[in-house]
N, C-alpha and C positions, 0 to 999 in steps of 0.2 A: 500470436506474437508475444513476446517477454524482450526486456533490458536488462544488459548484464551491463554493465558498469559503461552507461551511456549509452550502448549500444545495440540499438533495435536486433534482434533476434526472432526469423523466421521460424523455423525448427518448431514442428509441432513438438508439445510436450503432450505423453502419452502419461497416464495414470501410474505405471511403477514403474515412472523414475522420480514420483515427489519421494523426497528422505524421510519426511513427516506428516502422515495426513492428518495427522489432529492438528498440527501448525499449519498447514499450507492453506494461504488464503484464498476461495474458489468468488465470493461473490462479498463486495462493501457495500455498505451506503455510497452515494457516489454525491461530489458537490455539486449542485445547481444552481450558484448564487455566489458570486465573483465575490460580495462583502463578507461572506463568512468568515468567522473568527474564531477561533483562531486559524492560521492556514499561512505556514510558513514556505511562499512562496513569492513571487514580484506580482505585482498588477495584470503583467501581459500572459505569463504565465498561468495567473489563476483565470484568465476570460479563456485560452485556449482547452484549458481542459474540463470546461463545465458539462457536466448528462452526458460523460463520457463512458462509452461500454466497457472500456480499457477498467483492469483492478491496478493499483498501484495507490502509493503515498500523494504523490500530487494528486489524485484524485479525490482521496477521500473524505467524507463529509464530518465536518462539525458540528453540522446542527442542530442535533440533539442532546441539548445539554452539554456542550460543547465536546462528542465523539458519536459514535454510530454501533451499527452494527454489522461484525463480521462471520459469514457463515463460511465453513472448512471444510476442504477435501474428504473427512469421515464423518459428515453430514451433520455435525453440531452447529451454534451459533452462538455469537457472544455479543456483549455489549461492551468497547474500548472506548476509555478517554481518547481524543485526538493527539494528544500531546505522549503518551507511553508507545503509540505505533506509529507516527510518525517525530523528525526530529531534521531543526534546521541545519543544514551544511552546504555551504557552499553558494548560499543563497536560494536554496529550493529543498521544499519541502522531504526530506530522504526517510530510508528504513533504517531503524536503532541496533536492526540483527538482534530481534526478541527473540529469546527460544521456543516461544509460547508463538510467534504470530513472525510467517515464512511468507516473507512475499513474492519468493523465489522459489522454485522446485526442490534446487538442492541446500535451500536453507542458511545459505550464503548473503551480503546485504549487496544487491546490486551499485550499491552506493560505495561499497568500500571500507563497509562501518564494520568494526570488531564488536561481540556485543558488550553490554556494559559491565 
């Protein structure tokens, strides 16, 4: 399952249709810990998606040194600030549409965000 701009999308995503595998985020740190900080999201929001399987911006963790670590669709991994891959809109924590870091298949921000 994946969200496009709100909205849950069943549709298995198969391997070639990511646009970019060295962008395409396969696995994050995930939050476990409603006080993390930074974590631009509301209170209700960050208790629902705590040690969640789900990849995505609302989930992902700050607690290491305030970002984590992201491994990609062509089997690298990286270390991101929290604040360069995610970014507040609309009052919950959204994707900045990094070229470097796709958290969508076709590299698009499910949020709606141009990149910067």
């Amino acid at each position: 399952m994946w969200e496009q701009n709100g909205i849950v999308q069943a549709n298995p995503i198969k391997t070639g249709m990511v646009k970019n595998p060295s962008a395409f985020v396969m696995f994050s740190d995930s939050r476990v810990r409603a006080d993390e900080t930074p974590c631009f999201g509301t209170d209700a929001a960050k208790a629902s998606t705590l040690g969640s399987p789900q990849n995505y911006t609302s989930r992902f963790s700050s607690r290491h040194e305030s970002g984590g670590d992201i491994a990609f669709n062509d089997h690298h991994a990286a270390y991101f600030k929290y604040a360069y891959v995610v970014v507040p809109n609309n009052g919950k924590p959204s994707d900045p549409a990094k070229p470097d870091v796709n958290w969508t298949y076709n590299g698009t921000s499910p949020d709606g965000l141009s990149p910067p």
